[in-house]
C-alpha positions as CSV (number, residue, x, y, z in Angstrom):
1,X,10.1,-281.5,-94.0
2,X,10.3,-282.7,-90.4
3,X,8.5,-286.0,-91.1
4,X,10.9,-286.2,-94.3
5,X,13.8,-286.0,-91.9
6,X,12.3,-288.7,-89.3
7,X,11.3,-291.2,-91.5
8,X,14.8,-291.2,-93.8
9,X,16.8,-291.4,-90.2
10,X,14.7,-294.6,-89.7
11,X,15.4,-296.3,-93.2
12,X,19.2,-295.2,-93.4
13,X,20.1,-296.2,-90.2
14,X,18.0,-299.2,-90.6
15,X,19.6,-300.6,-93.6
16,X,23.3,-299.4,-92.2
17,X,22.5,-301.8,-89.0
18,X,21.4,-304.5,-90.8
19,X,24.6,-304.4,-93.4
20,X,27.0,-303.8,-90.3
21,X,28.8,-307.9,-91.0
22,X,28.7,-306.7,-94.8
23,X,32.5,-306.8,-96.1
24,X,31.4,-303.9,-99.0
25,X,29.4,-301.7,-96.2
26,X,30.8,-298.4,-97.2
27,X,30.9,-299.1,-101.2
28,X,27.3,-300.4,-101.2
29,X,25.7,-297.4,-99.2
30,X,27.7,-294.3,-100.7
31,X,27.5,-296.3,-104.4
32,X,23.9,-296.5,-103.8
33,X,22.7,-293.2,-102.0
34,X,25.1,-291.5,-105.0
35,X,22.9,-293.3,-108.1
36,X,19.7,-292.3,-106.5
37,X,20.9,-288.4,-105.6
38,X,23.3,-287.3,-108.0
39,X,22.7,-287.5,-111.6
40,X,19.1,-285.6,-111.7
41,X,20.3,-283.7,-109.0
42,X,23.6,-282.3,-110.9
43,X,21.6,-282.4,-114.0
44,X,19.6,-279.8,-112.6
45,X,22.0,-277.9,-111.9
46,X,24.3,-278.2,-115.4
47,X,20.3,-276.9,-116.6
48,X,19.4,-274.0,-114.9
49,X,23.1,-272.8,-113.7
50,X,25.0,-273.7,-117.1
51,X,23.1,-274.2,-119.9
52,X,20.2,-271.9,-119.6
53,X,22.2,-268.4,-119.4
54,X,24.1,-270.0,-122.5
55,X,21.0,-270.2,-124.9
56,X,18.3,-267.9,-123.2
57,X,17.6,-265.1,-120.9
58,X,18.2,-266.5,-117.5
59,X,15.4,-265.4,-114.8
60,X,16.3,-262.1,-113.2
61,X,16.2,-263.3,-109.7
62,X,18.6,-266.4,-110.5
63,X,20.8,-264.2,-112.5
64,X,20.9,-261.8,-109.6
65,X,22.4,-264.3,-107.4
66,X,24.0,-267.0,-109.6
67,X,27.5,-266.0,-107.8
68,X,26.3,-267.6,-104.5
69,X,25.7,-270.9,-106.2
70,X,28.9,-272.5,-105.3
71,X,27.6,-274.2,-101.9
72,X,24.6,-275.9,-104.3
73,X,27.5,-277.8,-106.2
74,X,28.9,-279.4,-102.8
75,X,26.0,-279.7,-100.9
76,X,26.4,-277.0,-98.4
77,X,23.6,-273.9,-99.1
78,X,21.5,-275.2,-96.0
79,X,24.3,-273.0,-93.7
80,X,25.2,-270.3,-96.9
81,X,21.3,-269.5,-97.4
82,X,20.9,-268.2,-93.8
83,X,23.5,-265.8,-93.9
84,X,22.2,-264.6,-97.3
85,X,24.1,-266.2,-99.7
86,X,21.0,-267.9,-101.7
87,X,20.1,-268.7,-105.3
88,X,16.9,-268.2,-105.8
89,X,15.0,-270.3,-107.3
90,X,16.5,-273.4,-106.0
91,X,16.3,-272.4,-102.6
92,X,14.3,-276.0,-101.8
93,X,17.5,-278.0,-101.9
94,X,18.6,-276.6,-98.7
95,X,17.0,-280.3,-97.0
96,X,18.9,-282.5,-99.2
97,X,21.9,-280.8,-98.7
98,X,21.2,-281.4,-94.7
99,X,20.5,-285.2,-95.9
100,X,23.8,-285.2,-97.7
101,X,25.5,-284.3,-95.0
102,X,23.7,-287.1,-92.9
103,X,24.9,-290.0,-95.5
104,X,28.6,-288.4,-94.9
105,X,28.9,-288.9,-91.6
106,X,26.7,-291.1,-90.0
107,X,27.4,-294.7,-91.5
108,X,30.8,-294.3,-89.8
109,X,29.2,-293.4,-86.3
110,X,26.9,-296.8,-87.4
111,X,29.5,-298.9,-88.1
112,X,31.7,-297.5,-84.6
113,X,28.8,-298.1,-82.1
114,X,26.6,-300.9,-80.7
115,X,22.9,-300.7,-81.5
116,X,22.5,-299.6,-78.2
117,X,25.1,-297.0,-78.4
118,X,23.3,-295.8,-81.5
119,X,20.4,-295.1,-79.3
120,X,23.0,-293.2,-77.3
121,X,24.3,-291.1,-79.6
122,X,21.0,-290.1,-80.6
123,X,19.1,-288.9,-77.4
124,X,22.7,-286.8,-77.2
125,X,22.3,-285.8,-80.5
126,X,18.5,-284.7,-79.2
127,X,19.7,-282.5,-76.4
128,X,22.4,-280.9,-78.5
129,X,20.5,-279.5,-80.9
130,X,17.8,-277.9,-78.9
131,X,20.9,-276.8,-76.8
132,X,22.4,-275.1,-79.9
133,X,18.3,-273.8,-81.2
134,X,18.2,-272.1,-77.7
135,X,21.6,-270.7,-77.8
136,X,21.0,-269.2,-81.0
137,X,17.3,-267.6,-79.7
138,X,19.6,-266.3,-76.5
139,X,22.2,-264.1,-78.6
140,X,19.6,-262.8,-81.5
141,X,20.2,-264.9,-84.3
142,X,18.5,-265.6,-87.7
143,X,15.9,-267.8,-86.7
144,X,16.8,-269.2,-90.4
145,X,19.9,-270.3,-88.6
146,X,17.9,-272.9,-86.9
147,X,15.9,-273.7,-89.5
148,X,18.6,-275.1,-91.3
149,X,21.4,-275.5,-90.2
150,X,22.4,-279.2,-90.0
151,X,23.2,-279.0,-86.3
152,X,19.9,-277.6,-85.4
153,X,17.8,-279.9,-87.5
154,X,19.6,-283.6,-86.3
155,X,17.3,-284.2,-83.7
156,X,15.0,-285.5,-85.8
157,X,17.2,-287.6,-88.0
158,X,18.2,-288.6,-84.7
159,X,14.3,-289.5,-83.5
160,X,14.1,-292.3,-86.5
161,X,17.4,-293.6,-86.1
162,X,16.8,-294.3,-82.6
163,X,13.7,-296.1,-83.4
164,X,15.4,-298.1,-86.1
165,X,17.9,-298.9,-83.4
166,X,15.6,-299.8,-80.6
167,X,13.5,-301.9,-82.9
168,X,16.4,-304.1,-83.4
169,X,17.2,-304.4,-79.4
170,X,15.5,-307.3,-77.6
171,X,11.9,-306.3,-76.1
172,X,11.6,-303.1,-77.6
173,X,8.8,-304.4,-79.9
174,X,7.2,-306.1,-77.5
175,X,7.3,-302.9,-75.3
176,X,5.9,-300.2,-77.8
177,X,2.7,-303.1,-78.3
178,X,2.0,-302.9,-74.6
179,X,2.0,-299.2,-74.7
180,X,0.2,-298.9,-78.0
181,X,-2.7,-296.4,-76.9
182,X,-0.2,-293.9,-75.8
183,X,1.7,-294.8,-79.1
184,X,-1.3,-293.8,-80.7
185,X,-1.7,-290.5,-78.9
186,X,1.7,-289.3,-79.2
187,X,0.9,-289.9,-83.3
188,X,-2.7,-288.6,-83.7
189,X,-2.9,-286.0,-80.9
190,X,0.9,-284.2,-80.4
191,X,1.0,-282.6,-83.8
192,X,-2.5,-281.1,-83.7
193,X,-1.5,-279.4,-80.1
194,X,1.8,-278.2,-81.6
195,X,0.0,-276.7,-84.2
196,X,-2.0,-274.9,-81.8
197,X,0.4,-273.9,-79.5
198,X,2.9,-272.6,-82.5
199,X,0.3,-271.1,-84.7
200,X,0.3,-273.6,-87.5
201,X,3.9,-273.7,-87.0
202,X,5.2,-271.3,-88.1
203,X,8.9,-271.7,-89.0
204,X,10.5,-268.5,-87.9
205,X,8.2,-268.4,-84.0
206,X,10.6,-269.5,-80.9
207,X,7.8,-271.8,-79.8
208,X,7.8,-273.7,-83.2
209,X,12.0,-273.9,-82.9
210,X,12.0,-274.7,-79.4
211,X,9.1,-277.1,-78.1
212,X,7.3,-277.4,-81.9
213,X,10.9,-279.2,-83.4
214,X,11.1,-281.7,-80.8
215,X,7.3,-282.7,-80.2
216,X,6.8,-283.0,-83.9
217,X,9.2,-285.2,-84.6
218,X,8.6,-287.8,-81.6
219,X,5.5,-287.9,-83.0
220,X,6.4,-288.4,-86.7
221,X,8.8,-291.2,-85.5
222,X,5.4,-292.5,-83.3
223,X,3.5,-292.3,-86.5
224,X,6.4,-294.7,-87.9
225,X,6.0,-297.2,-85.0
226,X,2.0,-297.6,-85.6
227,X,3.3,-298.5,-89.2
228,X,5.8,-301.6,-87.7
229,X,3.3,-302.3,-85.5
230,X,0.7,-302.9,-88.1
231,X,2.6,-304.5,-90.3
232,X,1.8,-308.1,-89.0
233,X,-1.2,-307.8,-89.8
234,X,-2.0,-306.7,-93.3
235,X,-5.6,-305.5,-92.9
236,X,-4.2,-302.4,-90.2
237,X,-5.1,-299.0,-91.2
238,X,-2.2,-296.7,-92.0
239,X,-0.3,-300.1,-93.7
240,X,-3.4,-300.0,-95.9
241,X,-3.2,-296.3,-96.7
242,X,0.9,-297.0,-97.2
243,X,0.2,-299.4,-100.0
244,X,-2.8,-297.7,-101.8
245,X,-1.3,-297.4,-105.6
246,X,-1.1,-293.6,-106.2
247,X,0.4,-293.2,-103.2
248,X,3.1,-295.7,-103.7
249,X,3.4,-294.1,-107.1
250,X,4.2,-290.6,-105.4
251,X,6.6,-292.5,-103.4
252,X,8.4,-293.9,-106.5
253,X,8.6,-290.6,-108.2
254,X,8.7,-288.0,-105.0
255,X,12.6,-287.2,-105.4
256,X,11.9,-285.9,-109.0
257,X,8.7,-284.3,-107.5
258,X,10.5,-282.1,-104.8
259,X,13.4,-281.6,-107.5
260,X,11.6,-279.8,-110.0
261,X,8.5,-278.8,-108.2
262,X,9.8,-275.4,-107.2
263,X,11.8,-274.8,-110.0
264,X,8.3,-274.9,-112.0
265,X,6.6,-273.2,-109.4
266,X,9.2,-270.1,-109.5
267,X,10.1,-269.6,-112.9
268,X,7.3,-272.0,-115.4
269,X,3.4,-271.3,-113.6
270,X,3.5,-269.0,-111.0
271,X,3.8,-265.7,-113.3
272,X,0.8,-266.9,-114.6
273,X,-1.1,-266.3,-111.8
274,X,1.5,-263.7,-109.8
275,X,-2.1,-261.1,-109.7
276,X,-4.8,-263.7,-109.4
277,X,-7.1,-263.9,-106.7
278,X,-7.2,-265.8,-103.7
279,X,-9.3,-268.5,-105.2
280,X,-7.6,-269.0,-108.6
281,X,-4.5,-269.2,-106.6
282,X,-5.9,-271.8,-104.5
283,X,-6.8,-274.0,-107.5
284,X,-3.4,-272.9,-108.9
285,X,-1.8,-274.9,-105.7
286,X,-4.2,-278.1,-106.3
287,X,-3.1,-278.0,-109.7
288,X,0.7,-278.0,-109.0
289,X,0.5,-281.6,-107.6
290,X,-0.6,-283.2,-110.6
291,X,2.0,-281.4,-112.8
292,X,4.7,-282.1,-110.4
293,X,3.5,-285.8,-111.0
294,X,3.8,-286.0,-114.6
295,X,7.0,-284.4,-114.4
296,X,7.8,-287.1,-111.7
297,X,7.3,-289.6,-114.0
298,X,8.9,-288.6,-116.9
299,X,12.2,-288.3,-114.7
300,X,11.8,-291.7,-114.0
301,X,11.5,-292.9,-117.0
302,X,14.0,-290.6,-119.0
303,X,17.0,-290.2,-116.6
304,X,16.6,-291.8,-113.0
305,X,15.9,-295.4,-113.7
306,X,18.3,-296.5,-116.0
307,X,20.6,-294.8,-113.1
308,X,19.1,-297.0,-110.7
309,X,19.9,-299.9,-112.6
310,X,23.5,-299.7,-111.2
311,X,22.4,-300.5,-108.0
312,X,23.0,-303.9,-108.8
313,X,26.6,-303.4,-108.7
314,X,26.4,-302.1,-105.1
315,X,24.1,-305.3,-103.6
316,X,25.2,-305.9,-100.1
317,X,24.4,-308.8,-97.9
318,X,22.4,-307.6,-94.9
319,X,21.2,-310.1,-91.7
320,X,17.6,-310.3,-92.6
321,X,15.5,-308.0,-90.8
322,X,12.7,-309.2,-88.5
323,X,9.2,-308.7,-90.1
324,X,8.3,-305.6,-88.0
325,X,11.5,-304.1,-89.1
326,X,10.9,-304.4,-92.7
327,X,7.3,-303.1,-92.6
328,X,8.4,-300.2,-94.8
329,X,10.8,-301.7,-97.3
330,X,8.1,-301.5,-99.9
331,X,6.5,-298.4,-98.8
């Protein structure tokens, strides 16, 4: 989810700097960013919320706690789940609602600030939320509280929308190719030491919170860099993993992927394997990514792209990135 969080502060802000001079700036990104979220998203919801009590027995646990599902409809369950207020079954949309809240506010601060005062904002945005992470360790809370809430989890939205921004400032490109053996390290050799030093992260430790949150997202953002710094030059490593055709495929159909994938892991496969044993369960999970897949694609094909197509009603004239900017547009 972290590297999810990075890598979607990097495009947005991206494409929100380079459509600053656009005279439709706010009508292209909110027209846009609402064709590709809401209609499988809400039609998710009219499905499992509204239609399925209506013609069958709803699941038990969903039933149970279908009176907490107002937040889902407005995109606020990432701060009503912690305090117990959670649907069950759709518990995974707790990130896009932390997204949502993203697109909401931050093309304003974009459009408000210089490219280096976006870089600013961001280190600020940095301090403040391992501020608020420690505050919350200091008086006892949840540690679900920092795991997500929106204020504890904007540091790294904020680490990718500092490197879009730097990117576009003089030197900075030059810079990160000087230093690209500790660009490298920071990328291949952070995460595996956070892992040790937070026991695999795990989500609800203080180390993870505290010193795993931070480190694992300058990393993710470094990971990014290698990516614009390879793109010059086609025959680079991780561009040629990027553009390998099943995985751009996943990367066409991942929103319908992490849409439905829990859904049909709660309610569809895992009763049908809830007492198997350790190694049917691990086959179980291999399984799961294929079927979430097919699924995938059928979304696609059946509801999202013919949504999509209205994107073309929401062009926008952006200044034309430089190449090492636009490494990932096709990614």
């Amino acid at each position: 989810m972290h590297l999810f969080f990075v890598l979607s502060g990097f495009l947005i802000t991206g494409a929100l700097l380079d459509s600053k001079k656009s005279p439709n700036y706010y009508t292209s990104f909110f027209g846009r960013r609402v064709l590709r979220i809401f209609p499988l998203y809400y039609l998710m919801l009219i499905a499992v919320l509204v239609i399925w009590p209506l013609v069958g027995t709803q699941e038990v646990r969903l039933r149970e706690t279908a009176q907490y599902q107002a937040p889902l409809w407005v995109f606020l369950q990432n701060w009503t789940m912690p305090l117990g207020y959670d649907v069950k079954g759709l518990s995974h949309f707790w990130s896009l609602a932390v997204e949502e809240q993203f697109y909401l506010v931050w093309p304003f601060v974009v459009m408000r600030l210089s490219t280096r005062g976006v870089v600013k904002v961001c280190a600020a945005l940095v301090v403040i939320a391992l501020a608020v992470r420690a505050v919350f360790w200091s008086i006892g809370a949840s540690p679900e509280w920092s795991y997500s809430f929106t204020i504890c989890r904007m540091d790294a939205l904020a680490m990718g929308a500092a490197l879009a921004a730097l990117l576009r400032m003089p030197g900075w490109i030059e810079y990160f190719e000087r230093n690209r053996r500790a660009v490298f390290g920071i990328a291949l050799i952070v995460p595996v030491a956070c892992a040790l030093i937070t026991h695999d992260y795990y989500r609800e430790g203080l180390v993870t919170q505290i010193v795993g949150y931070p480190l694992l997202g300058a990393a993710f953002a470094a990971l990014i860099l290698i990516a614009v710094m390879d793109s010059g030059q086609r025959n680079g490593w991780l561009i040629r993993g990027m553009n390998l055709k099943w995985l751009r495929a996943c990367g066409k159909y991942s929103f319908a992927m992490y849409v439905f994938h829990f859904p049909l892991n709660r309610y569809v496969f895992a009763p049908m394997v809830e007492h198997a044993g350790h190694v049917k369960m691990m086959l179980y999970a291999i399984a799961m990514i294929p079927v979430s897949f097919v699924v995938g694609v059928l979304s696609w094909h059946l509801i999202e792209k013919h949504f999509l197509k209205l994107k073309k009603y929401f062009k926008t004239e952006v200044e034309k990135p430089s190449p090492q900017t636009n490494t990932l547009a096709g990614v």
